[in-house]
Backbone as CSV, one residue per row, in Angstrom:
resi,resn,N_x,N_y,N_z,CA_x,CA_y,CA_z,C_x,C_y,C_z
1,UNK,0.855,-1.204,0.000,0.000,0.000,0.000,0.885,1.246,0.000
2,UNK,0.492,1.958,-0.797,1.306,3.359,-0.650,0.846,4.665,0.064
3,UNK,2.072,5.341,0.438,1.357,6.667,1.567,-0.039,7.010,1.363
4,UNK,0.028,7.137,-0.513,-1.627,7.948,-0.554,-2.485,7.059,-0.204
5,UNK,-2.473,6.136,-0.288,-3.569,5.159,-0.266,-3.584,4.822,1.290
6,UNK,-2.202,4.841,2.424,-2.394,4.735,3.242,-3.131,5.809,4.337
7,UNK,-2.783,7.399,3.706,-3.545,8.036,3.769,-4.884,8.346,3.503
8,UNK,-5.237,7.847,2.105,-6.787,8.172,2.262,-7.653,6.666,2.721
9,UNK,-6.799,5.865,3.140,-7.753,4.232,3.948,-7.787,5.518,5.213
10,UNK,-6.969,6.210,5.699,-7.172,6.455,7.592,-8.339,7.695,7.036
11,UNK,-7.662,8.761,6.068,-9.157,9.655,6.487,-10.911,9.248,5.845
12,UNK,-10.708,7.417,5.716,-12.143,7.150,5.106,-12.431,6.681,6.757
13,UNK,-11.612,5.842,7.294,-11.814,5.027,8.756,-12.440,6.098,9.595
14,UNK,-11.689,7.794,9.745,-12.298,8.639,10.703,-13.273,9.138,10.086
15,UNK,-13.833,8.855,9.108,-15.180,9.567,8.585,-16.183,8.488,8.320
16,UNK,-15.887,7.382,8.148,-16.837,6.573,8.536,-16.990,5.514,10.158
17,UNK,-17.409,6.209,11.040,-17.757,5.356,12.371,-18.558,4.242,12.870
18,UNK,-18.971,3.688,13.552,-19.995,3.017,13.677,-20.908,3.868,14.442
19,UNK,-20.801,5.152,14.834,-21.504,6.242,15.345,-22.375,6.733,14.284
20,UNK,-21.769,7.013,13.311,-21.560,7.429,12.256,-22.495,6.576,11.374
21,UNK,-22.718,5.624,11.207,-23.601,4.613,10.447,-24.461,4.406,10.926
22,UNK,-24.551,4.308,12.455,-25.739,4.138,12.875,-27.179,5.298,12.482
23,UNK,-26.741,6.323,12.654,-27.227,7.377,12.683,-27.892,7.919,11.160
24,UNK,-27.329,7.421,10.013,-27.796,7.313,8.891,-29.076,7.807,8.682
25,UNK,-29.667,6.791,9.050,-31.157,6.880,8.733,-31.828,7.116,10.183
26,UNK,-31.606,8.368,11.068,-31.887,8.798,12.271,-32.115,10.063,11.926
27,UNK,-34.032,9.904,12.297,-34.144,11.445,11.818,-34.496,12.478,13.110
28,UNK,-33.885,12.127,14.579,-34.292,12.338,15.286,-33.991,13.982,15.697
29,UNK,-34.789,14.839,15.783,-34.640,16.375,15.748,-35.021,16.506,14.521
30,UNK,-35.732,15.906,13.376,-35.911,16.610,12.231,-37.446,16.587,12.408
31,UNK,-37.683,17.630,11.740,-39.445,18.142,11.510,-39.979,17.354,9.988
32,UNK,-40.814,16.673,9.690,-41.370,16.180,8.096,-42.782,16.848,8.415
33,UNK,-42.855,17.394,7.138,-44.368,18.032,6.251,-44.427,16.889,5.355
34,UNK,-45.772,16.453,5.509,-45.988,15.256,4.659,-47.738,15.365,4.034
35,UNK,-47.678,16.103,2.433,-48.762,15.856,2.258,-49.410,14.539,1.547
36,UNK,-50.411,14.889,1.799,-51.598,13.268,1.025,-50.964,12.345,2.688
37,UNK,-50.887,12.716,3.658,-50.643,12.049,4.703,-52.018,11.402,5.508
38,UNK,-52.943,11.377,5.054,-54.302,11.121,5.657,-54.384,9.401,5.152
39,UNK,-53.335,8.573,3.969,-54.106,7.776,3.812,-52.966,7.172,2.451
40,UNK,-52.445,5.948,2.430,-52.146,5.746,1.347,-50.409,5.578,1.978
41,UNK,-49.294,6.036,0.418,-48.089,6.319,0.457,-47.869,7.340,2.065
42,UNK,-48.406,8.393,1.701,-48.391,9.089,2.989,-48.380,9.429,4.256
43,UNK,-49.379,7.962,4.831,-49.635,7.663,6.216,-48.115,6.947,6.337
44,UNK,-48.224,5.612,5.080,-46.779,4.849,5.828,-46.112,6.041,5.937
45,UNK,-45.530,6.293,4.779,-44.426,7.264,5.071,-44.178,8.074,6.422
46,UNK,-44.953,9.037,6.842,-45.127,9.787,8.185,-44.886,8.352,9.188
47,UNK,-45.272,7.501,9.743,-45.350,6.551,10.067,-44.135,6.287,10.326
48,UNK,-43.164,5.725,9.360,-41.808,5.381,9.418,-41.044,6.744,9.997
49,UNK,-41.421,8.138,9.476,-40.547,9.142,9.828,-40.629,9.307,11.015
50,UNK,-41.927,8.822,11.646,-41.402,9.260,13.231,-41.200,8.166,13.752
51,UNK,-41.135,6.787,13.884,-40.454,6.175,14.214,-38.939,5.814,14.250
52,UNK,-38.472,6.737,13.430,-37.473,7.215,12.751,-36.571,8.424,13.919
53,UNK,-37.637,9.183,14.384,-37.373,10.151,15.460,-37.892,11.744,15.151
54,UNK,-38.775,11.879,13.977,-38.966,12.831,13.120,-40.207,13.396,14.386
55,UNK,-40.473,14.356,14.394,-42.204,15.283,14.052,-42.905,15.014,13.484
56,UNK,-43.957,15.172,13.211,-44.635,14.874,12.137,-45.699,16.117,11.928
57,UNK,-45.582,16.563,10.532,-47.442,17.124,10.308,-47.922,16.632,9.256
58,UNK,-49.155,16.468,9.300,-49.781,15.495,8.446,-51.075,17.055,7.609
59,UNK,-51.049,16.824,6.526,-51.351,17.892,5.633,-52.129,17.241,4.723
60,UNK,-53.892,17.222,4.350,-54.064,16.765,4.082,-55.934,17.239,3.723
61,UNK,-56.795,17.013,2.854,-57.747,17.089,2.932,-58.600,16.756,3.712
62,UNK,-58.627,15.182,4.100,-59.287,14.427,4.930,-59.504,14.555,6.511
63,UNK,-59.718,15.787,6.963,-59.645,16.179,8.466,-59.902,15.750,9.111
64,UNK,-60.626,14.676,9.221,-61.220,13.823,10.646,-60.136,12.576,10.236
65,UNK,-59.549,12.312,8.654,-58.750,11.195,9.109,-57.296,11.384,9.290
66,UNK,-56.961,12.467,9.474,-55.508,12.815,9.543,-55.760,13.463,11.493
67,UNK,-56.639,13.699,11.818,-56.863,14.007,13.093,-56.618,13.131,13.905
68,UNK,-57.713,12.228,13.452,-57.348,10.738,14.415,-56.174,10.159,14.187
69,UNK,-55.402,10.190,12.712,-53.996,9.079,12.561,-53.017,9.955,13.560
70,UNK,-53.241,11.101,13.514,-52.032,12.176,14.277,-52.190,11.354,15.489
71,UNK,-53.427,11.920,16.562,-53.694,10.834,17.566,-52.828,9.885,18.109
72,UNK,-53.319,8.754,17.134,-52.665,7.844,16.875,-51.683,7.286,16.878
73,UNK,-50.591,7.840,16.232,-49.355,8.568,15.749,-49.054,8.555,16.672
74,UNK,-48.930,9.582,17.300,-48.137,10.841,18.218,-48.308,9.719,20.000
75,UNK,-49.588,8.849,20.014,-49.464,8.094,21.349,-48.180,6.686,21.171
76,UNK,-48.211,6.124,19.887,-47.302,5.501,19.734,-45.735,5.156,19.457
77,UNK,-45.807,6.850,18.873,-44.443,6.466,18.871,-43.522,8.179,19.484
78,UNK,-44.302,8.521,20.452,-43.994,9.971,21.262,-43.588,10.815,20.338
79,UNK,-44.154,10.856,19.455,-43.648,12.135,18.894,-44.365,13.050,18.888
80,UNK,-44.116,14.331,18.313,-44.967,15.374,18.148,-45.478,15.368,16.666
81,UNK,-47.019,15.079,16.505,-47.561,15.042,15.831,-48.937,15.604,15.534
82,UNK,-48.999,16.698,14.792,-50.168,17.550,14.340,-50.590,17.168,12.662
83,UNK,-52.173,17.312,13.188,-52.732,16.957,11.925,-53.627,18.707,11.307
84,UNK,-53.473,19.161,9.758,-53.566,20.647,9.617,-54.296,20.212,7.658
85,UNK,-55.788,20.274,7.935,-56.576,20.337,7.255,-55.885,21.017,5.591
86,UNK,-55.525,20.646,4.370,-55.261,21.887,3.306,-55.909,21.192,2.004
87,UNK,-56.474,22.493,1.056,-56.488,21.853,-0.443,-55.501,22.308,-0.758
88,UNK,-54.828,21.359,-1.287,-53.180,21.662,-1.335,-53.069,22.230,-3.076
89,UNK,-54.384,22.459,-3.579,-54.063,22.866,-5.206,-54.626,24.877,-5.027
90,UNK,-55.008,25.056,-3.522,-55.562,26.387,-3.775,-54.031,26.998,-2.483
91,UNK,-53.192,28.060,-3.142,-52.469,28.916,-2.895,-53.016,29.347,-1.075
92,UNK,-54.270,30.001,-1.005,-54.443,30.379,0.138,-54.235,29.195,1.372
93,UNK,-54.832,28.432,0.982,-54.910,27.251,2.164,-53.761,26.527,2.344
94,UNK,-52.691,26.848,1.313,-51.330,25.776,1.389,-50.552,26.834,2.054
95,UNK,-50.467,28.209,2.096,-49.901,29.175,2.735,-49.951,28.909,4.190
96,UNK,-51.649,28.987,4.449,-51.710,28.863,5.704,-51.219,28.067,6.439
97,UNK,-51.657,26.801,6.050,-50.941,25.664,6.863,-49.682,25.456,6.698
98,UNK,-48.881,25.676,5.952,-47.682,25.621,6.332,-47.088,26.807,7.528
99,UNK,-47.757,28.041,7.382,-47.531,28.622,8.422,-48.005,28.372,9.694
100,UNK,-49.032,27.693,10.023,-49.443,27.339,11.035,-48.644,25.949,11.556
101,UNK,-47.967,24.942,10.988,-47.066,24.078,10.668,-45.702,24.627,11.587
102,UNK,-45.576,25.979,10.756,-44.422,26.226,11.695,-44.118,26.541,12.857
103,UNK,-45.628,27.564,13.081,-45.939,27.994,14.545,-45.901,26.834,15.219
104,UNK,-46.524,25.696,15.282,-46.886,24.749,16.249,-45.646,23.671,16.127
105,UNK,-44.867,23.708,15.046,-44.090,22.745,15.337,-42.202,22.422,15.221
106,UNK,-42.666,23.775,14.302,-40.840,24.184,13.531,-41.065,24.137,12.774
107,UNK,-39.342,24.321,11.843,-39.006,24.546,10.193,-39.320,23.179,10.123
108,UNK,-39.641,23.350,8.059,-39.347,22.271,7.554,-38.356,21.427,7.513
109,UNK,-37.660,20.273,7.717,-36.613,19.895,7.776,-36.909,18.507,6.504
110,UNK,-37.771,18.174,6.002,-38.223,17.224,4.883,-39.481,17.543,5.004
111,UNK,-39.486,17.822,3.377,-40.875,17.421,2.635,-41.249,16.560,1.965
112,UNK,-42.369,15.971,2.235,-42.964,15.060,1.203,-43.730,15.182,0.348
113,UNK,-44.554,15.332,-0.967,-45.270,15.852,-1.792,-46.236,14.292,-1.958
114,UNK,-46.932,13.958,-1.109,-47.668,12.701,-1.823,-49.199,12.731,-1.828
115,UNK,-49.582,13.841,-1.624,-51.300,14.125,-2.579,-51.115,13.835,-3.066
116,UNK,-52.316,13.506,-4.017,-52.548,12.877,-5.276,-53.857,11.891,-5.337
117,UNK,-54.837,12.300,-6.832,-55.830,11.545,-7.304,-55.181,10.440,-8.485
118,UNK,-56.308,9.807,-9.235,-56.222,9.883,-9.954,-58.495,9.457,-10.944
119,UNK,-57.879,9.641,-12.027,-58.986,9.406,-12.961,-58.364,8.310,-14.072
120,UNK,-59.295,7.253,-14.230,-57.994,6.338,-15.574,-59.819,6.157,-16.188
121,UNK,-59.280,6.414,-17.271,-59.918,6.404,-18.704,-59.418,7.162,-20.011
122,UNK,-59.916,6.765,-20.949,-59.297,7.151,-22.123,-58.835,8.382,-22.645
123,UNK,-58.180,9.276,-22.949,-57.698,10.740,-23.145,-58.600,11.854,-23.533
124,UNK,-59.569,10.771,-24.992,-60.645,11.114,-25.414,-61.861,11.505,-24.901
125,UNK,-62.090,10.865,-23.373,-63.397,11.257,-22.765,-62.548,12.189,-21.798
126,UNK,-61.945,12.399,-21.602,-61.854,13.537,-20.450,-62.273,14.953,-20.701
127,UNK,-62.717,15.432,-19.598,-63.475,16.909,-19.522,-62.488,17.919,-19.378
128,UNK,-62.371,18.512,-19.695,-61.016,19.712,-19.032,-60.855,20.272,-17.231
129,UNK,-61.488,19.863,-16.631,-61.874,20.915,-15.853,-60.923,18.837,-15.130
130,UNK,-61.986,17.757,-15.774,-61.055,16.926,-15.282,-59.907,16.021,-15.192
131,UNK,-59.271,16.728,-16.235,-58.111,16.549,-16.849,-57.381,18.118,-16.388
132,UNK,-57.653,19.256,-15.917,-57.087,20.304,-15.029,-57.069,19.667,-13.428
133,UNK,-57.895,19.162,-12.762,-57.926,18.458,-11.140,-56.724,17.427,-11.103
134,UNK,-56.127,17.024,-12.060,-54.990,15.845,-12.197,-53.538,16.873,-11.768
135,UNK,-53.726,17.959,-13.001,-52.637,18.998,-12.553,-52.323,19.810,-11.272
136,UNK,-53.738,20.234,-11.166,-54.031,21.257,-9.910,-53.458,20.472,-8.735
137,UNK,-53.487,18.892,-8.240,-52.913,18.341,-7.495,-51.683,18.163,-7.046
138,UNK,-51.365,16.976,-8.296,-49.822,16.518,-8.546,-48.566,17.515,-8.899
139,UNK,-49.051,18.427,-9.603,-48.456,19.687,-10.463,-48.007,20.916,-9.693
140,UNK,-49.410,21.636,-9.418,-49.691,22.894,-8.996,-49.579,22.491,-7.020
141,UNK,-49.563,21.507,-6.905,-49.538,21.730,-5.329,-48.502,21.192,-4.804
142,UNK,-47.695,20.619,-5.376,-46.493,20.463,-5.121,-45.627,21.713,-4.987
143,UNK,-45.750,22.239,-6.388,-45.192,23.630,-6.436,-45.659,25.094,-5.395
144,UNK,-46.681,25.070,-4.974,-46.735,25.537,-4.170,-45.867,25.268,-2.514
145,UNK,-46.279,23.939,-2.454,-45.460,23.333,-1.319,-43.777,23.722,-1.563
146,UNK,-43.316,23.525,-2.200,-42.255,23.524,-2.883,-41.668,25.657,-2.895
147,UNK,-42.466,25.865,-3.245,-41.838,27.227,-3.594,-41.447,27.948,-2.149
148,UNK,-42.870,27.760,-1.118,-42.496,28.493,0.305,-41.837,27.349,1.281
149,UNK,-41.830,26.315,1.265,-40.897,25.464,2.371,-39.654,25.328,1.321
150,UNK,-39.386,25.970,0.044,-37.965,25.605,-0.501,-37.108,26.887,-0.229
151,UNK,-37.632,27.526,-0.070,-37.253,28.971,0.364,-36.793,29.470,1.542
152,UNK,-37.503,28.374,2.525,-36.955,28.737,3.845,-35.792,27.778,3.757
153,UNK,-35.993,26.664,2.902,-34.772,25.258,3.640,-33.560,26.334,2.612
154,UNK,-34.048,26.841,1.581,-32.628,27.600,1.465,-32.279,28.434,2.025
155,UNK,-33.076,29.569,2.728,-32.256,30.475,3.986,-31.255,29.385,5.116
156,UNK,-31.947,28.592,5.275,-31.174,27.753,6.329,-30.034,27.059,5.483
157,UNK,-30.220,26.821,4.167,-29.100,25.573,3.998,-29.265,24.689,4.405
158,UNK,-30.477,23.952,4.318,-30.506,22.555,4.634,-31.849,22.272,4.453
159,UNK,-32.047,20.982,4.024,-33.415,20.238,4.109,-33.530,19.562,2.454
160,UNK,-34.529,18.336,2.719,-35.005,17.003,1.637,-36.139,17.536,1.248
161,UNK,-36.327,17.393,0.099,-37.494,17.636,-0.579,-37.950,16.305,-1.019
162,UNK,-39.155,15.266,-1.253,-38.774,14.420,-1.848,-40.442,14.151,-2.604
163,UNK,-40.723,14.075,-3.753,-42.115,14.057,-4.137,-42.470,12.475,-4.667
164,UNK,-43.766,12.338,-4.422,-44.134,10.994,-4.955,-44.442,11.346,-6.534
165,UNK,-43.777,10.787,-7.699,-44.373,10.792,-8.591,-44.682,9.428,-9.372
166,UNK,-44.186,8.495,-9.967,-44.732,7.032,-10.475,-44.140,6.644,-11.449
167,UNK,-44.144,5.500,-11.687,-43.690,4.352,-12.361,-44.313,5.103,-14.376
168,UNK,-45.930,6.208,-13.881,-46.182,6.263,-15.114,-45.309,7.387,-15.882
169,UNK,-44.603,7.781,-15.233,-43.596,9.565,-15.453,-42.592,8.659,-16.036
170,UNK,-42.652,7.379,-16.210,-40.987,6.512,-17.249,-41.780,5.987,-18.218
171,UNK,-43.039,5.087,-18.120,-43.395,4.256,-19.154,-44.841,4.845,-19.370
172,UNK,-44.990,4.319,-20.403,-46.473,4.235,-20.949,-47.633,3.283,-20.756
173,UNK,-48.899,3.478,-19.525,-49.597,2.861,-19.359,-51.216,3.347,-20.129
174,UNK,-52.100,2.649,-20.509,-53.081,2.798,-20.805,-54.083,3.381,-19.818
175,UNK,-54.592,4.636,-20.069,-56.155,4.979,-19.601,-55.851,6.032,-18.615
176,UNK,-54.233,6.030,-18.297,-54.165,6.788,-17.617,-53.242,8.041,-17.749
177,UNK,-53.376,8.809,-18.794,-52.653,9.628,-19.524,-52.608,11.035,-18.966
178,UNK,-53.497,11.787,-18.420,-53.430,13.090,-17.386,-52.794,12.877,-16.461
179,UNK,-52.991,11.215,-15.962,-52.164,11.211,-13.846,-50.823,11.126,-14.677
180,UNK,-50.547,10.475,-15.942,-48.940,10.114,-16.183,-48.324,11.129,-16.341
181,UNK,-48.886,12.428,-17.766,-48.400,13.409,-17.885,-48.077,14.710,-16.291
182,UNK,-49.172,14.192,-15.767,-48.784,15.402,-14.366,-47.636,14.347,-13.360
183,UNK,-47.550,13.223,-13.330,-46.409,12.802,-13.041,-45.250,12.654,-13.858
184,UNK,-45.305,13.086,-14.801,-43.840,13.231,-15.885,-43.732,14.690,-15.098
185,UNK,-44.827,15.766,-15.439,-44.216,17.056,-15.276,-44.049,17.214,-13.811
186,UNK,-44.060,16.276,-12.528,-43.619,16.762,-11.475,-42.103,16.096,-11.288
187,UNK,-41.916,15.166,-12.493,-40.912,14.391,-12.179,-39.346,15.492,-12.701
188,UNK,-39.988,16.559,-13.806,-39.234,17.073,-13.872,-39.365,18.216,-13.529
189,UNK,-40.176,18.895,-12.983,-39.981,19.706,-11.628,-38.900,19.538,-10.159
190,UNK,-39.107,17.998,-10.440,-37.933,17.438,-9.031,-36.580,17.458,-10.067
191,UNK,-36.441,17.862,-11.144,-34.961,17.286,-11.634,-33.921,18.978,-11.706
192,UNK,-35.006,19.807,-12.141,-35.024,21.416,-12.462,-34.743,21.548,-10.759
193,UNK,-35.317,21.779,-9.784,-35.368,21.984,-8.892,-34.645,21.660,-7.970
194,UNK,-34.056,20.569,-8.369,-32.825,19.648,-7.425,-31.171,20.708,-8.034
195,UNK,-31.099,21.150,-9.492,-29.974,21.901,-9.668,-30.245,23.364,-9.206
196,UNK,-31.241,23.955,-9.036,-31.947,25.165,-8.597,-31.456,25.343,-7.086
197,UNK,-31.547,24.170,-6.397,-31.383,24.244,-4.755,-30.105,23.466,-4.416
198,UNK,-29.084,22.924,-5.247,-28.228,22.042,-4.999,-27.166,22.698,-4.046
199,UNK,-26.929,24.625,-4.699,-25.904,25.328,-4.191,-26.271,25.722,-2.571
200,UNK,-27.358,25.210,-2.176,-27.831,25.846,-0.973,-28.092,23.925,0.661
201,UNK,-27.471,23.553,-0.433,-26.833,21.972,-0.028,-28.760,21.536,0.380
202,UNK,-29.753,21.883,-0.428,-31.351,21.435,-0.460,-31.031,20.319,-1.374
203,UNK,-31.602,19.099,-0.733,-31.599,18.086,-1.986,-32.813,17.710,-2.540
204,UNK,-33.360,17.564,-3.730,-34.343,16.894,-4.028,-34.398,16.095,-5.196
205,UNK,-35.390,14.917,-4.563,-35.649,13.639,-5.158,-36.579,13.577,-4.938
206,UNK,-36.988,12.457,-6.411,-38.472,11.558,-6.684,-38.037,10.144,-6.164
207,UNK,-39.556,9.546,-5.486,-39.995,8.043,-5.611,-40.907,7.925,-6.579
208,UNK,-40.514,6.889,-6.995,-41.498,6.721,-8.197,-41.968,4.896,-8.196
209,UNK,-43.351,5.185,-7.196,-43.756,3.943,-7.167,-44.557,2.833,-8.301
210,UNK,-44.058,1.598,-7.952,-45.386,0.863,-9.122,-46.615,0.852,-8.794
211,UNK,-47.453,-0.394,-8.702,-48.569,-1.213,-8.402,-48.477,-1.113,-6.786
212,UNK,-48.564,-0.161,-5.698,-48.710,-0.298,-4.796,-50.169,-0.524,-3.832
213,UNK,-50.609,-1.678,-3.176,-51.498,-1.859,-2.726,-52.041,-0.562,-1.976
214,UNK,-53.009,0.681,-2.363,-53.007,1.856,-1.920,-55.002,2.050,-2.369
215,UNK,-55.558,3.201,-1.186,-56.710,2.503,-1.328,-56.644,3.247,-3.698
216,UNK,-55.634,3.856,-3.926,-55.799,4.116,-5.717,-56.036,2.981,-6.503
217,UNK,-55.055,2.184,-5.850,-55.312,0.689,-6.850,-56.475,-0.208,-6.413
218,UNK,-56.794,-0.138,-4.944,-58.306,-0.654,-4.726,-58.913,-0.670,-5.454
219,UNK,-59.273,0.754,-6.143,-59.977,0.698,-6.962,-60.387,-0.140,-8.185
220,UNK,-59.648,-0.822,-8.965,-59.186,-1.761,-10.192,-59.896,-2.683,-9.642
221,UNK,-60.811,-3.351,-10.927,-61.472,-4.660,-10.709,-60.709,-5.764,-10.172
222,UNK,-60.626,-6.980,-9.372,-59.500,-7.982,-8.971,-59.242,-8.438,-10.185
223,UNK,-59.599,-8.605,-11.460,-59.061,-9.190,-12.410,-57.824,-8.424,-12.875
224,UNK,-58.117,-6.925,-12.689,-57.126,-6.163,-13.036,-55.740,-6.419,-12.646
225,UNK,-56.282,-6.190,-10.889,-54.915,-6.292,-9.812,-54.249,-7.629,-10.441
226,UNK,-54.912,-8.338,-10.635,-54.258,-10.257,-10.187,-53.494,-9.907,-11.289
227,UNK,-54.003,-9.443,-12.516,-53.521,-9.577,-13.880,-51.713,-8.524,-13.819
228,UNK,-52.168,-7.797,-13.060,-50.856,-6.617,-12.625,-49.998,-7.112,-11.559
229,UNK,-50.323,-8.036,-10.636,-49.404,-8.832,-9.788,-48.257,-10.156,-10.700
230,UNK,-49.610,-10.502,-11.874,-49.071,-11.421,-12.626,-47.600,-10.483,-13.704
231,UNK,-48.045,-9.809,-14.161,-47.111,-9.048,-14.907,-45.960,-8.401,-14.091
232,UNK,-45.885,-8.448,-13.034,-44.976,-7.645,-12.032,-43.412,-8.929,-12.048
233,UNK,-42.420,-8.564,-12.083,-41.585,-9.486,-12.003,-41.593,-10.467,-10.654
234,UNK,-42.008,-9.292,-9.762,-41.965,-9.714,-8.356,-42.998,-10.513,-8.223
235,UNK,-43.877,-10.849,-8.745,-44.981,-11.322,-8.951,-46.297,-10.673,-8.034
236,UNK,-45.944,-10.260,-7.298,-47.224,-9.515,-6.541,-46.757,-8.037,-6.313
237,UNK,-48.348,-7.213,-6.068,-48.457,-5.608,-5.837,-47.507,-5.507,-4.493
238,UNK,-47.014,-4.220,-4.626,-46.140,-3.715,-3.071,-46.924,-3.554,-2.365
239,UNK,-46.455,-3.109,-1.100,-46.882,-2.988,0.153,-46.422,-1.516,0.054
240,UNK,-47.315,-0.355,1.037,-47.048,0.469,1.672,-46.291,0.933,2.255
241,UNK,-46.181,-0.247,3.213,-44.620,-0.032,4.380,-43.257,-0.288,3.382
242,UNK,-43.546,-0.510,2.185,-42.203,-0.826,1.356,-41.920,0.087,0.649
243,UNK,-42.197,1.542,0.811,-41.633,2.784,0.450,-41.584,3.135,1.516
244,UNK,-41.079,2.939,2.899,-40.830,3.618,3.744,-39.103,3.802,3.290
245,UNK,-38.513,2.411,3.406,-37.204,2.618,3.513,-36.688,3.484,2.389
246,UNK,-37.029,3.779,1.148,-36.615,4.406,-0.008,-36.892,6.057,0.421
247,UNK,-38.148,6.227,0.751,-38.217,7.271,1.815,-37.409,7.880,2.982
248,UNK,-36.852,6.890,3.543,-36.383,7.182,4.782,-34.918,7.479,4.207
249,UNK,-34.468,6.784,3.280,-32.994,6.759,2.696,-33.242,8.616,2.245
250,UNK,-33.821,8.562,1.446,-33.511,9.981,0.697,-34.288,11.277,1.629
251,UNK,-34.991,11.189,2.868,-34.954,11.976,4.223,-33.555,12.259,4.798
252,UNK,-32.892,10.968,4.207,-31.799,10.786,6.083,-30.782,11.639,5.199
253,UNK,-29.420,11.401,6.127,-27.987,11.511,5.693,-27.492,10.172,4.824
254,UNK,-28.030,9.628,5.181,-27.767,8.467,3.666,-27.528,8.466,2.446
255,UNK,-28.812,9.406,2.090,-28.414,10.083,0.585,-27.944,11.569,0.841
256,UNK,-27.078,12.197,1.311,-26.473,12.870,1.480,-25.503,13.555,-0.088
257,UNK,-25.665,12.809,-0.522,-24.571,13.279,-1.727,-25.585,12.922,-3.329
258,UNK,-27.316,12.277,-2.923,-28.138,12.203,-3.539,-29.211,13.264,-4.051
259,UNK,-29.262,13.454,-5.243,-30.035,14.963,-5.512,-30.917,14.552,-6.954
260,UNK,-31.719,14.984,-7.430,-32.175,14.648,-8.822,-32.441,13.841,-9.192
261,UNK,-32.815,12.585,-8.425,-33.015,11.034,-8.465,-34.132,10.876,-8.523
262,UNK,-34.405,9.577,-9.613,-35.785,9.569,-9.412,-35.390,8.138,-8.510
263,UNK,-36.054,7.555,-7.221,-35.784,6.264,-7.108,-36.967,5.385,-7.234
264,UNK,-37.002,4.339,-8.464,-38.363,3.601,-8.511,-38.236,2.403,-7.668
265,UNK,-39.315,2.052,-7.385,-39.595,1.031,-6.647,-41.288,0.129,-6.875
266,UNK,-40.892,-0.922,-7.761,-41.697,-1.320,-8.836,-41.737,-2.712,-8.764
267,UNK,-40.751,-3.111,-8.107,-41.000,-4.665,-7.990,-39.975,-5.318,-9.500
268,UNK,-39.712,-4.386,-10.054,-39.113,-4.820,-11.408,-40.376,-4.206,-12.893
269,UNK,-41.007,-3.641,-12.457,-42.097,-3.881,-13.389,-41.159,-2.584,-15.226
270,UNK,-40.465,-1.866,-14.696,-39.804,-0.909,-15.653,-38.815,-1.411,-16.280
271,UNK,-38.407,-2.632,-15.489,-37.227,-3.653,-15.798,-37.476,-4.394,-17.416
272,UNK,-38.897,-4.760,-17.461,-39.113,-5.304,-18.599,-38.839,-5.137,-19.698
C-alpha cells in the first residue's frame, strides 16, 4: 500500500464510524411536512418518519382522518404530531398551513409531496376541468409546497425535498394519460429543482412507485390487480410499508450526496 492510499484508507476510517452509520437513517430532531398524509403512500411514510425520530405534520384534505392518525401517531411512537386540514391545489390554504405548521411545530426539515388523485380512462373522454384536477394536485400543489418550504430550507441551507411521482412519469400505461403526464411534469420539476437548490446543499428527489397496494389501486377490478401482480416481475403488488425505507434513505444523511433522483420502486415492473 502506498502513503496515498495509506492516507486516504485512515481519512475514510475517521469519517466513517460506527456512530456514524448508525445514525444514517436517524431522523431524530428533524421536523417532516408530509402531504396526502391522511391515507395511502403518505400515512406509511409519516409513520416510518417518526419512528425514525422525526415530528410529524400530516397535511391533508381528509380532516377527521388525519386528526385521528395524528392521535394515533403521536401516542405511539412519542412524537410530536399535528394533523392541519389543506387543499393543497388552492395557494391560500397551502400558505396557511404551512404557516401554522411552523408555529406549532418548527421549520421544515423534509418534505414530502404525496397528494394525489387519480382518474384512468381514455384521453378522449376527459373533460377539461377533469383533466385540469390531475394537474391542480400533482403539479400545482407540489409547487406551491415547494416554492415556500424551498425557500426557507434555502435560507437555512438545509433540508429534503422528496415528491411521490410514479412508475407512469418513465413508461407508458393505458387509460391513464393526465395522472402520467402530471407525473412526468412533477418528475421534472424534481430534476429542475434539485440543480436550482443544490448550491444551498437542499436536496431533491423523486420516488417513483409501481402497483402499490393503496386505497388508488383498490380501486381496479380484482381481475385487473391479479392480472398486474401477474405481470410484475416480483410477482405480486407492493406494500405500503415498502416505500418507507426508499423514503427514509432519501430523508436521512444516507443520501447525502443524492439529488435529482428519481428512485423507482416497482418490484421490477420498468425492468421489462
Amino acid at each position: 500500500m502506498t502513503k496515498l492510499d495509506d492516507s486516504a484508507n485512515r481519512a475514510m476510517q475517521d469519517d466513517i464510524s460506527a456512530e456514524s452509520v448508525r445514525r444514517l437513517c436517524d431522523l431524530s430532531g428533524k421536523t417532516a411536512y408530509i402531504t396526502g398524509g391522511g391515507g395511502g403512500l403518505g400515512s406509511a411514510i409519516a409513520w416510518g418518519f417518526a419512528h425514525a425520530g422525526a415530528d410529524i405534520v400530516l397535511l391533508d384534505k381528509q380532516a377527521e382522518a388525519i386528526e385521528e392518525l395524528a392521535g394515533l401517531m403521536s401516542t405511539q411512537t412519542r412524537r410530536k404530531v399535528i394533523a392541519l386540514p389543506v387543499d393543497i391545489a388552492q395557494e391560500e390554504s397551502v400558505e396557511a398551513a404551512l404557516q401554522t405548521a411552523r408555529q406549532a411545530v418548527g421549520e421544515c426539515d423534509v418534505l414530502v409531496n404525496g397528494a394525489g388523485h387519480n382518474i384512468r380512462k381514455p384521453l378522449v373522454d376527459f373533460s377539461v376541468d377533469e383533466f385540469n384536477s390531475l394537474y391542480a394536485v400533482h403539479v400545482q400543489g407540489a409547487f406551491l409546497t415547494c416554492r415556500t418550504v424551498g425557500a426557507r430550507m434555502r435560507e437555512r441551507r438545509s433540508g429534503s425535498i422528496i415528491n411521490i411521482t410514479s412508475i407512469t412519469a418513465h413508461v407508458g400505461i393505458e387509460n391513464v394519460s393526465a395522472y402520467a403526464s402530471a407525473k412526468g411534469a412533477l418528475l421534472q420539476m424534481t430534476k429542475t429543482l434539485a440543480l436550482e437548490m443544490a448550491p444551498w446543499n437542499v436536496r431533491v428527489n423523486a420516488i417513483s412507485p409501481g402497483y402499490i397496494e393503496t386505497p388508488l389501486t383498490l380501486q381496479h377490478a380484482p381481475e385487473v390487480r391479479e392480472r398486474v401482480a401477474r405481470d410484475t416481475p416480483m410477482g405480486r403488488m407492493g406494500r405500503p410499508s415498502e416505500i418507507i425505507g426508499p423514503a427514509l434513505f432519501l430523508a436521512s444523511e444516507s443520501a447525502s450526496f443524492v439529488t435529482g433522483a428519481s428512485l423507482v420502486v416497482d418490484g421490477g415492473w420498468t425492468a421489462v
